[in-house]
C-alpha positions in Angstrom: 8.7 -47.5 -4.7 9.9 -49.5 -7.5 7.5 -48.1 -10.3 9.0 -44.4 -8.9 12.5 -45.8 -9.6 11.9 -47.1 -12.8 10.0 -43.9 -13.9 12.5 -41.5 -12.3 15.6 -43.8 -13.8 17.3 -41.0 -15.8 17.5 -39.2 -12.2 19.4 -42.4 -10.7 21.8 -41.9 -13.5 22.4 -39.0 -13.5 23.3 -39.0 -9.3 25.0 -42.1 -10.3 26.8 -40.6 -12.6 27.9 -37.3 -10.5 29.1 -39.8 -7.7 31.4 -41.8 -10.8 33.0 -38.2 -12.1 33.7 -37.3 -8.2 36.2 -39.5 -7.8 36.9 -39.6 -12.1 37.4 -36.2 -12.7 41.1 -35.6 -12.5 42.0 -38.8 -14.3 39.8 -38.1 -16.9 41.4 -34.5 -17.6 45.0 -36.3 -17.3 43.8 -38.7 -20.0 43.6 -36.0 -22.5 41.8 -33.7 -24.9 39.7 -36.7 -26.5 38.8 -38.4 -23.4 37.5 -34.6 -21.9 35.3 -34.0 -24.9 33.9 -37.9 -24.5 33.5 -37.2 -20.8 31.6 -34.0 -21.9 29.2 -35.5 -24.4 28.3 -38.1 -21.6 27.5 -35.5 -19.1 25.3 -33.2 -21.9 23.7 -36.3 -22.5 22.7 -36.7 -19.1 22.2 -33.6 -18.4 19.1 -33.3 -21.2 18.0 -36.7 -20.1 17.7 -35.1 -16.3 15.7 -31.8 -17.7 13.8 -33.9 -19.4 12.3 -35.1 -16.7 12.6 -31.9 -14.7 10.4 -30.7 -17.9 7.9 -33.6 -17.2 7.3 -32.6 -14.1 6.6 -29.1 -14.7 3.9 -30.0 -17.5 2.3 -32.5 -14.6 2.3 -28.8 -12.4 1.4 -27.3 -15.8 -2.0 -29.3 -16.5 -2.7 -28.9 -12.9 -3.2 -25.4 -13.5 -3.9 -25.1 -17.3 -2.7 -22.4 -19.6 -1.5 -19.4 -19.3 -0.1 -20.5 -16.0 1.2 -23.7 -17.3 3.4 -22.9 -20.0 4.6 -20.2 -17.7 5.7 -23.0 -14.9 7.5 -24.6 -18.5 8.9 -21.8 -19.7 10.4 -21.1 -16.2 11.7 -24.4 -15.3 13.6 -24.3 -18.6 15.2 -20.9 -17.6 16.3 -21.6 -14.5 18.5 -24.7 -15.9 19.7 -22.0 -18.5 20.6 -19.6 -15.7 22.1 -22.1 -13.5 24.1 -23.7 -15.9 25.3 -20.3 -17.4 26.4 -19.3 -13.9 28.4 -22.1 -13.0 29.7 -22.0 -16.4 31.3 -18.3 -15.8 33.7 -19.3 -12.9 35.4 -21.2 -15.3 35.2 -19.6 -18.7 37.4 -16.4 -20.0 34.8 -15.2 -22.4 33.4 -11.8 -21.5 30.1 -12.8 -24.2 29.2 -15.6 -22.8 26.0 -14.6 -21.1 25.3 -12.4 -24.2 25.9 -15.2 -26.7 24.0 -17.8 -24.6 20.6 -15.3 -24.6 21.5 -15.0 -28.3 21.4 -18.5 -28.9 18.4 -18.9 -26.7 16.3 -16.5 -29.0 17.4 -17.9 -32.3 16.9 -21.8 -30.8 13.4 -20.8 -29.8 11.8 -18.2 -31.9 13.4 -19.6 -35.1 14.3 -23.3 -34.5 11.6 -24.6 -32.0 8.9 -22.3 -33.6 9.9 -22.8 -36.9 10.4 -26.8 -37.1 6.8 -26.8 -34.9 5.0 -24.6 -37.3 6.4 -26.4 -40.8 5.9 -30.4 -39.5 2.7 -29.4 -37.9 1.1 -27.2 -41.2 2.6 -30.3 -43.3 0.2 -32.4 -41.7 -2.7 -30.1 -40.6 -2.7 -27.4 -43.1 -3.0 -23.8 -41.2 -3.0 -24.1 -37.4 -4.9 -21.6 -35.6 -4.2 -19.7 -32.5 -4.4 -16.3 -30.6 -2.6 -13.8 -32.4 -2.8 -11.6 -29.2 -0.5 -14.0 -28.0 2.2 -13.0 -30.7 1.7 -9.7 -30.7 2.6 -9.2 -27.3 4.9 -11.5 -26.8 6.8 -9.9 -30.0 7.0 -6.3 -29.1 8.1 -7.8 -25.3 10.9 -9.6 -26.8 11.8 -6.2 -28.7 12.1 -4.4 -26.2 14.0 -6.3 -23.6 16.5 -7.0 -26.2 17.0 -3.6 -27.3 17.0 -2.6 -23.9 19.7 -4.6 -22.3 21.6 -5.6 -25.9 21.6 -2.9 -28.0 21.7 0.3 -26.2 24.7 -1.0 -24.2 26.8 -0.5 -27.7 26.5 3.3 -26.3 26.9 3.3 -22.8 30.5 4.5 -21.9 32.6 2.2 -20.1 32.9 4.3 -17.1 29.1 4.8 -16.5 28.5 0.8 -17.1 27.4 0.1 -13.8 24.6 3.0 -13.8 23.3 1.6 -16.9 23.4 -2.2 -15.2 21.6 -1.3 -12.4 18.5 0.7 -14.7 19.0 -2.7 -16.7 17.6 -4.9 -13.4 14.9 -2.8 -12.5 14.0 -2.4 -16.2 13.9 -6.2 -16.7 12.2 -6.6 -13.2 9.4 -4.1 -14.0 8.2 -5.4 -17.6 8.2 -9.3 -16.0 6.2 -8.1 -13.3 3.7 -5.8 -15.9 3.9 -8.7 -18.6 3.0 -11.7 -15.5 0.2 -9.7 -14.7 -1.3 -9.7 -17.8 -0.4 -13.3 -18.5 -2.2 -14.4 -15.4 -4.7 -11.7 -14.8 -7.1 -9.8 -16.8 -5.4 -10.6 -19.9 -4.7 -14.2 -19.7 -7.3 -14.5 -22.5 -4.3 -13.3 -24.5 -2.2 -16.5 -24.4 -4.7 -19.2 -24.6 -7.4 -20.5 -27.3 -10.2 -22.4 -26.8 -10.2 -25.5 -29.2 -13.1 -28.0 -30.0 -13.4 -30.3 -27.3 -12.5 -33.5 -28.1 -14.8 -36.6 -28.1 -15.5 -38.3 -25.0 -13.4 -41.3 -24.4 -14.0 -44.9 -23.1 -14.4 -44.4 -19.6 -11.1 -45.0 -17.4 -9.8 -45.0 -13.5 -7.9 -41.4 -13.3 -4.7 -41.4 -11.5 -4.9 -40.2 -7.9 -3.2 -36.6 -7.6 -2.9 -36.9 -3.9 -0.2 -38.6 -2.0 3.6 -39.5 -3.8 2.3 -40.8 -6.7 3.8 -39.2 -10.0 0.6 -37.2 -10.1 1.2 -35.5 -6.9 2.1 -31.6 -6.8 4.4 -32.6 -3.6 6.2 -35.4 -5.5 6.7 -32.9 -8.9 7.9 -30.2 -6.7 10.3 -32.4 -4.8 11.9 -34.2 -8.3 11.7 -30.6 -10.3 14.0 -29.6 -7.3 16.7 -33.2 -7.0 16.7 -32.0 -10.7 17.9 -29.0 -11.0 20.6 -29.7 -8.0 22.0 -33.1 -10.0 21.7 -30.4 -13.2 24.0 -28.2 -11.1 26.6 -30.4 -10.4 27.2 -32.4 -13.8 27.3 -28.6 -15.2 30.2 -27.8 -13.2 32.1 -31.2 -14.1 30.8 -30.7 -18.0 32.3 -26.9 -18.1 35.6 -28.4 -17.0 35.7 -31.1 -19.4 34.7 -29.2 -22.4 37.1 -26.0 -21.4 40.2 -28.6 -21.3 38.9 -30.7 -24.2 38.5 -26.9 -26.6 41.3 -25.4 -25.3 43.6 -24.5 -28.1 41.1 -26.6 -30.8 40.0 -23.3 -32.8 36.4 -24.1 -31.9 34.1 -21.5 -32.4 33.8 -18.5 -29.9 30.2 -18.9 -29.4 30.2 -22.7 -29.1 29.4 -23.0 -25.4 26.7 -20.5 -26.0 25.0 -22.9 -28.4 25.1 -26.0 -26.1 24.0 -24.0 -23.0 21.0 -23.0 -25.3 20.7 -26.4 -26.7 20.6 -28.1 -23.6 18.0 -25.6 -21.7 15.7 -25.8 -24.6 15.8 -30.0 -25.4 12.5 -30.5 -23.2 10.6 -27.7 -24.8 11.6 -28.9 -28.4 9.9 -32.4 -27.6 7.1 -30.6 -26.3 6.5 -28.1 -29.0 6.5 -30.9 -31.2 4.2 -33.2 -29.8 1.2 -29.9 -29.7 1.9 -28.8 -33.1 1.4 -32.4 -34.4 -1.8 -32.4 -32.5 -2.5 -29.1 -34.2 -2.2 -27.3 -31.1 -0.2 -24.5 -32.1 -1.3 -22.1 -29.1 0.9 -24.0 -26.8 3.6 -23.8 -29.4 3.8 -20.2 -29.5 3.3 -20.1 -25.5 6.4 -22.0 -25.6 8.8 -20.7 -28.2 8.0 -17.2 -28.0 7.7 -17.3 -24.0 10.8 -19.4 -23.6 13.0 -16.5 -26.0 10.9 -13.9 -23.5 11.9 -15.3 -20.0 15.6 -16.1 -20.9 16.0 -12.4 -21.6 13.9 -10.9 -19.4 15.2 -13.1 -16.8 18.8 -14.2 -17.2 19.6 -10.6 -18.1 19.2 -9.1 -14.3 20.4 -12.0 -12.3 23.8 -11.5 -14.5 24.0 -7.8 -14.2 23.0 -8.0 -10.7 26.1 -10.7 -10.3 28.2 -8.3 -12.4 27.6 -5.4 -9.8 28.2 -7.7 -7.3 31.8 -8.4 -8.4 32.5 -5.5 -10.3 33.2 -7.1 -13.4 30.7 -6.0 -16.4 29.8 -8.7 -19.1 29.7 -7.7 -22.9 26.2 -7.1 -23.2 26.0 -5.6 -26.5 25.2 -7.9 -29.4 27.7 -7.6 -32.5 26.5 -6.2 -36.0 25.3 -9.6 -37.1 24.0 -10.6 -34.2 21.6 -7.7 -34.1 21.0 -8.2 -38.0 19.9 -11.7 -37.0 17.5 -10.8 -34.2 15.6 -8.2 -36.4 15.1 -10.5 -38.8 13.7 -12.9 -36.7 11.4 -10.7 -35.5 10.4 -8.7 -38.5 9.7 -12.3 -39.6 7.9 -13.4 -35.9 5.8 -10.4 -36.4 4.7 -11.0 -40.0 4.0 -14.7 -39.3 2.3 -14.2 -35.9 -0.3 -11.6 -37.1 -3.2 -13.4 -38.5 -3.7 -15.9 -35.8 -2.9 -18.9 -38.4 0.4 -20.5 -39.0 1.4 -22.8 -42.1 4.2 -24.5 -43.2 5.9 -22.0 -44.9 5.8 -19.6 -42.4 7.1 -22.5 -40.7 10.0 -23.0 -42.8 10.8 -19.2 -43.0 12.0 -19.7 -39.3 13.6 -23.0 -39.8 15.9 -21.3 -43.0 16.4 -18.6 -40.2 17.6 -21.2 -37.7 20.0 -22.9 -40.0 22.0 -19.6 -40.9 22.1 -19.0 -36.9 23.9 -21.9 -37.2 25.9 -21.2 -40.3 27.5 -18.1 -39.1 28.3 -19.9 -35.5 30.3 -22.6 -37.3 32.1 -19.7 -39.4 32.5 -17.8 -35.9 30.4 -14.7 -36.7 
């Protein structure tokens, strides 16, 4: 019990924490516009600590299983913060673009800053990094066309006929997830992974037990991945008061919460992505970036529509001029990179030049 505790100590924070802004909250508000933001940076803090470990957990499930199953229990785990956060977000924020904005951010984060920082640290110090270009390929195109799909074509849709379009939108979404998670995990699984040299045999060791409540055990991942996402929930809905008081009438930029719902979602896979390409394995890297930018759109879209229906209150789906200028470059660029099953560190920095005017034009609120 006390190795669990002292392994699962960024949990006991973060439930100490939620029980300390409980009874905080309103004198924290009342203290003013600086004490909010601090009280906000605390809680994002915390927050990425906590899907950090949430993260960990799911790449103990994830080497259970191996790829392509385990970057899919990654890329999941990280969505479901996203959407989760982004929900309890909406009860409190005015902005009619916030879902639209946050799957924005999402894509640039991953396909450019993820993908792109992986891709130029790890051909810096390996050269060309091979993987399976079937893997960019598909996921490319996919990413295409759910974003077209759900943020483009909406620029046309009258305003009265919004809801017909929503609900095509959901069973869109719903049908290419359940095509695409059929290939990933069937026939065509050989798509996503790539076999690498197996490595030398090392000095004989004890292996952890994987039964029982050690950290190794599917019961004990499943259980914390879960206390996660619940302590996740609740500091979200005490951050997304703090940051709306400490904002309000500061000029900040439009898209800002956007950007840290993104940010936040996407902090475990960063680490990850980081730690395979500088062990050259840039398979899981593109399983990650370009899965991640897949699942937040082909996910998040439907369960927002479907919460749109619900209360009769569309969301600003289409993306604006530059927005859609951005995303095609990206992945013009995603396509041209990701074709000849190699990556380097200029292809590398292409996305990370990408990334940086993302967050140019935020700043400048465009």
């Amino acid at each position: 019990m006390p190795s669990l505790l002292s392994r699962e100590k960024f949990l006991l924070v973060a439930l100490l924490l939620a029980v300390l802004t409980l009874f905080t909250e309103h004198a924290i508000l009342e203290a003013g516009k600086l004490a909010a933001l601090g009280g906000a940076a605390l809680l994002i803090v915390v927050i990425v600590l906590t899907s950090t470990r949430v993260a960990h957990h799911a790449e103990v499930l994830a080497h259970k299983v191996g790829d392509p199953y385990g970057t899919m229990i990654l890329t999941l785990s990280a969505v479901a913060v996203e959407v989760l956060i982004l929900a309890i977000l909406m009860n409190d924020s005015e902005s009619p673009t916030l879902v639209r904005d946050t799957i924005y951010s999402a894509v640039m984060l991953d396909i450019n800053g993820i993908l792109g920082l992986a891709a130029l640290l790890g051909g810096l110090r390996h050269g060309e990094q091979p993987y399976n270009d079937n893997s960019g390929k598909t996921y490319g195109v996919m990413i295409l066309t759910a974003m077209g799909i759900s943020m483009v074509v909406p620029e046309f849709v009258p305003s009265d006929r919004w809801h017909y379009y929503s609900a095509f939108t959901i069973v869109a979404m719903i049908a290419l997830y359940g095509l695409f998670l059929r290939m990933q995990v069937g026939p065509h699984s050989y798509f996503f992974s790539y076999s690498y040299p197996r490595p030398k045999p090392q000095a004989t060791a004890a292996k952890p037990a994987t039964g029982g409540t050690g950290e190794g055990s599917t019961t004990a991942a499943i259980a914390i991945i879960l206390i996660g996402v619940v302590l996740i929930g609740v500091l979200a809905e005490f951050m997304s008061a703090f940051i709306n008081a400490g904002l309000k009438g500061s000029g900040a930029p439009p898209a800002l919460m956007a950007v840290i719902v993104a940010a936040i979602s996407a902090a475990p896979e960063i680490l990850t992505a980081l730690r395979a390409a500088l062990r050259n394995r840039m398979q899981s890297v593109v399983n990650i970036a370009m899965g991640a930018s897949l699942s937040t759109v082909i996910l998040t879209v439907p369960v927002m529509e479907a919460i749109a229906l619900y209360t009769g209150q569309p969301f600003v789906m289409a993306m604006t001029p530059v927005q859609t200028v951005m995303v095609a470059i990206t992945l013009i660029a995603a396509a041209i990179n990701l074709n000849d099953g190699e990556t380097n560190a200029i292809e590398g920095m292409t996305h990370f030049v990408l990334f940086a005017t993302f967050l140019m034009l935020t700043m400048i609120g465009l």
